[in-house]
C-alpha angles and dihedrals in degrees: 000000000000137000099289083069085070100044093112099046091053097047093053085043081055093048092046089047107250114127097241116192130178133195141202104238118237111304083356122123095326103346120124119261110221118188083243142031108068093119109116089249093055100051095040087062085044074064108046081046092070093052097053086043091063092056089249125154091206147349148224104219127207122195138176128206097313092012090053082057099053086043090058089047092046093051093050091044093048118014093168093072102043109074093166132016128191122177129181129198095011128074131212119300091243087060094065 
């Protein structure tokens, strides 16, 4: 999946005046693909990444199946940055 899964969803977050953003996640749709990085650690800081490169202080976060996972990781490496999480079709890591 990459962010055009999402395009609905962030049109009707627009509409209702939240400021929605979605990413491809590393070497995924137009993402670059590095030779490294792909370990859970290192996308879920591509994530947090975004969000400071936004200028944002925090985040909700918002994850599906392997996103939900990074979200979950994101949210444990830097819990600062993530005010809200949501994750669908993945349950928490201590579950596993």
């Amino acid at each position: 999946q990459f962010w055009w899964t999402w395009r609905h969803q962030l049109t009707a977050l627009a509409d209702a005046g939240f400021r929605a953003v979605a990413m491809d996640l590393r070497g995924v749709g137009g993402s670059d693909r590095t030779p490294r990085g792909y370990d859970p650690a290192g996308l879920a800081l591509d994530i947090t990444g975004v969000v400071r490169s936004l200028g944002e202080p925090d985040a909700a976060l918002v994850g599906h199946d392997l996103g939900g996972y990074l979200a979950w990781t994101a949210a444990a490496m830097r819990p600062k940055l993530v005010r809200r999480l949501a994750v669908s079709s993945m349950p928490h890591p201590r579950r596993w």
